[in-house]
C-alpha positions, 0 to 999 in steps of 0.5 A, spaced: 156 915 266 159 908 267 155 902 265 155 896 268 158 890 263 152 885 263 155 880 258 161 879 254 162 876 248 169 875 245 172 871 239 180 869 240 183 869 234 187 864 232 194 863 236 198 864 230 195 870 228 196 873 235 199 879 233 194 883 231 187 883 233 181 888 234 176 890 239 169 893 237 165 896 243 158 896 242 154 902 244 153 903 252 146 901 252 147 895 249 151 893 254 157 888 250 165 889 248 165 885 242 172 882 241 174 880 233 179 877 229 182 881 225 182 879 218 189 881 214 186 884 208 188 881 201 195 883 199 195 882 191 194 875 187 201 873 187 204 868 192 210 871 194 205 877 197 202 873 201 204 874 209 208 870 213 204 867 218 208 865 225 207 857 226 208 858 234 202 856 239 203 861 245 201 859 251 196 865 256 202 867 260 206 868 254 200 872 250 200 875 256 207 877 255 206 880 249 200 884 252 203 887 255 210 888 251 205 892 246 202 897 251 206 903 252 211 903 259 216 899 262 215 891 261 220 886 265 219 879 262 223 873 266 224 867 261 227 860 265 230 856 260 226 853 255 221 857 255 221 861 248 224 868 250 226 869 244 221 867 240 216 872 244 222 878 244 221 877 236 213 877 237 213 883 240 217 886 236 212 883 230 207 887 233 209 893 234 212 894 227 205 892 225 200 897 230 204 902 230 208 902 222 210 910 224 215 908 230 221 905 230 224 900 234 230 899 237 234 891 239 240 891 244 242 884 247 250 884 250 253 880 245 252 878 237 251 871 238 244 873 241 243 879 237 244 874 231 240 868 233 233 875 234 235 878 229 234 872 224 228 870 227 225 876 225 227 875 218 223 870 219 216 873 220 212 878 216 216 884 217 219 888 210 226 888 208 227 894 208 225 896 214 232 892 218 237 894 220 242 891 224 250 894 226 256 891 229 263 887 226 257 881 229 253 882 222 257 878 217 256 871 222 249 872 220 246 865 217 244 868 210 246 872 203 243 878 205 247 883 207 244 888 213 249 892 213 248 900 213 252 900 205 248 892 204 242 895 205 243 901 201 245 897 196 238 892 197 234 899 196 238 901 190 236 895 186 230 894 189 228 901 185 230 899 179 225 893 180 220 898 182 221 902 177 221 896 171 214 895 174 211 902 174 214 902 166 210 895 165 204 898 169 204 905 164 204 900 157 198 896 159 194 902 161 197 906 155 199 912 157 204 916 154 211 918 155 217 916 160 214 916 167 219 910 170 225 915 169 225 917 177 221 915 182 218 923 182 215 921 176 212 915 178 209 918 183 206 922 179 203 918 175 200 914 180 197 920 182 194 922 176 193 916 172 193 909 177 189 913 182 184 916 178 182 910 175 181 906 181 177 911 184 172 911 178 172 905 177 170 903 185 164 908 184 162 905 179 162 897 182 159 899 188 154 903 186 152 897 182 155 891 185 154 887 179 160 880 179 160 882 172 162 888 172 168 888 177 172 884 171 169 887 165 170 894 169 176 894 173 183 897 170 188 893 171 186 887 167 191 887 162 197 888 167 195 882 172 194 877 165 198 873 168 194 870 172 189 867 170 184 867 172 184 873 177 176 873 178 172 867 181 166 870 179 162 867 183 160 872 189 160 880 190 165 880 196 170 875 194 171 877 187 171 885 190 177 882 196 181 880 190 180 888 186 182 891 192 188 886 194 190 888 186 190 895 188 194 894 194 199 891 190 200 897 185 200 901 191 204 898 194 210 899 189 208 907 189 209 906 197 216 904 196 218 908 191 216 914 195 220 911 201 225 911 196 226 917 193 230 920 198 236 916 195 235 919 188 236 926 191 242 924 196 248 921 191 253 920 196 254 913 200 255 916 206 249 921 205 245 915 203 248 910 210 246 916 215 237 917 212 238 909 212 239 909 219 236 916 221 230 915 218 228 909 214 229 904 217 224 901 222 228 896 227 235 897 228 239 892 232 246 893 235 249 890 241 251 893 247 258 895 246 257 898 238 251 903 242 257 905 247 262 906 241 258 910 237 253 914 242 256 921 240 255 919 232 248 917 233 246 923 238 250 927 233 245 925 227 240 925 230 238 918 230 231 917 234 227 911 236 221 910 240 222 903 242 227 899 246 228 891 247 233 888 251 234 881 249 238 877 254 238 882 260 240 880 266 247 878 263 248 886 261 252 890 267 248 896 269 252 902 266 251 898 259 242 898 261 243 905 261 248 907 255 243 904 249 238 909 252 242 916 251 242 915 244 237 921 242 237 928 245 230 929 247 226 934 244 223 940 246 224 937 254 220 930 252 223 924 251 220 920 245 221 913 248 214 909 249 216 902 251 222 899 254 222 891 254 227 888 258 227 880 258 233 876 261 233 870 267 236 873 273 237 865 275 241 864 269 248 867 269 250 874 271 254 879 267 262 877 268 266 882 272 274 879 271 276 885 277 274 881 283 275 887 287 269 891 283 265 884 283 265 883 290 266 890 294 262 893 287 256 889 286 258 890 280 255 883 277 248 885 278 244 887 273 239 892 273 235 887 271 236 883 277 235 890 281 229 891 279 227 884 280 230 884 287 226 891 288 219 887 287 218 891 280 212 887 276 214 882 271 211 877 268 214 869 268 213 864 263 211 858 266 212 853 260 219 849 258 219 845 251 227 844 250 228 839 257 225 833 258 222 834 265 227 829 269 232 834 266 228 840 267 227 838 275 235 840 276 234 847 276 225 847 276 226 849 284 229 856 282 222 858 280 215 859 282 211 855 277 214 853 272 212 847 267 212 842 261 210 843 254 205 838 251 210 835 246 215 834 251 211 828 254 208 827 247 214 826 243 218 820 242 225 824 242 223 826 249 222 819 252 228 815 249 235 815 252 240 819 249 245 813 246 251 811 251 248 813 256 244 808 260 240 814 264 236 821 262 242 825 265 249 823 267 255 826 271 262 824 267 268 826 270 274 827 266 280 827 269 286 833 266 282 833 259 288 835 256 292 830 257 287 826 253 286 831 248 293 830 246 294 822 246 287 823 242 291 827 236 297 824 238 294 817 236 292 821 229 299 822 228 299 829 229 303 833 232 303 837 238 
């Protein structure tokens, strides 16, 4: 039975928090589809624990690109210059390593420089380590310590154990329980079933039956292993000091949570066996280039490599037989194939993919993308239409390739963006050089090096 929408009552959140948010529908009588905020709930009292929140503002059409990003199917994003591609690729990815926890995620861009640039802008956001993968001869370039290799990860989840494990054993002699229950991570599962569990379980009945403020500090277990900070409870209201329990609690199970994921590295004691689970089954977002897919396709097909989403990062720069490799990665199972979203963001303006055959360039059509073909054929996609890298003189230059396409607030606001640039007397200017290399050579000659 349909029911008319009278009234429609809808709280955005905010735009740093866009995320991840819940609608509530009423019941049909009452006529209403109330949109909330959706709270992330208290991660522990410690402050690296804390999510890290994304400082962009997204405009509606660039909140509407992650929309649609976010539903399943085929999503085609056109993104001018300026317009924040990047930084909605990494949203959307964002977004649906957090709806959907139990999904892995597939990135692809044509070379590594841009692979590197998406994949540092992820580390960024509030994404576990230990879920990132990143193959490739491009992973060294990458503008951290860290290494995100297969061997580097395994490495990191290596050492991450042992620290887990040196926290169950500090968590076992607070609560005072017996024995050595932080030897394996079999063991301490173990014992936060038997011994972590039961005693939260216990002691949640007790507090809300009462929902006495005194009693969730005398009461609650774990006193003694946060006796760090101080102080943990407030004291003041029920629910405050409740959010701070169960904000305790997820930090505990958190530990238990990973050691879990990690237990399969304590059973597999080859470096090879460990690379091949990283890549098959725990990591959640694995990236790799367009040429590294192509290389290694039977490998990863031969292991089973399996994912369920797929972004394509500079899209209309990537030739048409290397759209489609990334996407014979997996064998279907059982007749279905287990892709659910592919997004492809590119800018068919800006410059296609290089063809050195001038024979396949020209009589092949082998330049266009497949990007480009489906814009071509009329395939919906979603156009950012607001530009914050060019003042808007600059802007004007390559504006009347698009349909609407306009200017970010700060760009008329900020002083950088009104001033000319020094030695120039105008916002741009044509320099012609005339044989460049011969003035190189003078320049280094009057170095006194020699050529």
């Amino acid at each position: 039975m349909e029911t008319a929408v009278q009234r429609t009552t809808v709280n955005w959140p905010e735009p740093s928090m866009i995320w991840i948010g819940m609608i509530l529908f009423s019941h049909p009588d009452d006529n209403e589809i109330h949109v909330v905020t959706h709270n992330i709930p208290n991660r522990g009292p410690y402050a690296h624990t804390a999510p890290k929140k994304n400082a962009i503002f997204f405009t509606p059409t660039q909140v509407e690109t992650l929309r649609s990003g976010t539903q399943p199917g085929l999503t085609m994003v056109v993104g001018p210059p300026g317009t924040g591609k990047t930084d909605v690729a990494v949203q959307i990815i964002s977004n649906l390593y957090h709806n959907f926890p139990h999904q892995r995620t597939l990135i692809v861009t044509h070379s590594n420089q841009a692979l590197n640039q998406l994949f540092e802008k992820i580390m960024q956001l509030d994404i576990d380590e230990r879920h990132l993968l990143r193959l490739g001869h491009g992973e060294e370039e990458l503008a951290t310590e860290k290494d995100f290799s297969r061997y580097g990860r395994v490495n990191f989840v290596l050492a991450k154990r042992l620290e887990l494990l040196e926290e169950v054993g500090k968590l076992q002699s607070s609560l005072g329980v017996p024995g050595d229950v932080s030897y394996t991570c079999e063991t301490a599962c173990h014992f936060f079933l038997y011994q972590v569990l039961s005693r939260w379980e216990k002691y949640e009945r007790q507090v809300l039956q009462s929902r006495s403020v005194a009693q969730i500090k005398s009461e609650f277990p774990f006193n003694q292993y946060f006796s760090d900070v101080q102080p943990l409870f407030k004291g003041f209201e029920f629910d405050d000091d409740w959010e701070i329990a169960e904000g305790c609690f997820r930090y505990i199970r958190n530990i238990f949570t990973q050691l879990e994921e990690f237990r399969a590295f304590e059973l597999l004691r080859s470096g090879l066996d460990r690379s091949r689970y990283l890549l098959v089954k725990s990591a959640k977002i694995i990236a790799m280039t367009c040429t590294h897919a192509a290389l290694k396709r039977q490998d990863l097909t031969q292991l089973g490599f399996k994912y369920d989403n797929i972004l394509m990062e500079e899209a209309a720069q990537i030739l048409e037989i290397e759209t489609f490799i990334p996407l014979l990665l997996q064998n279907p199972s059982d007749g279905y194939n287990r892709l659910k979203r592919w997004i492809m963001i590119g800018d068919h303006h800006q410059l296609p993919p290089v063809i050195k055959n001038l024979a396949f360039q020209k009589f092949s059509n082998m330049e266009q993308s497949l990007f480009s073909r489906l814009i071509r054929l009329g395939v919906p996609a979603v156009q950012l239409d607001a530009q914050g890298r060019a003042r808007p003189s600059i802007c004007n230059l390559y504006r009347w390739r698009y349909s609407s396409l306009g200017d970010l607030p700060h760009i008329t606001e900020r002083s950088e963006y009104n001033c000319f640039n020094p030695g120039l007397s105008f916002d741009y200017q044509v320099i012609n050089v005339e044989n460049y290399q011969v003035c190189v050579q003078s320049l280094l000659h009057g170095f006194g090096v020699l050529l």
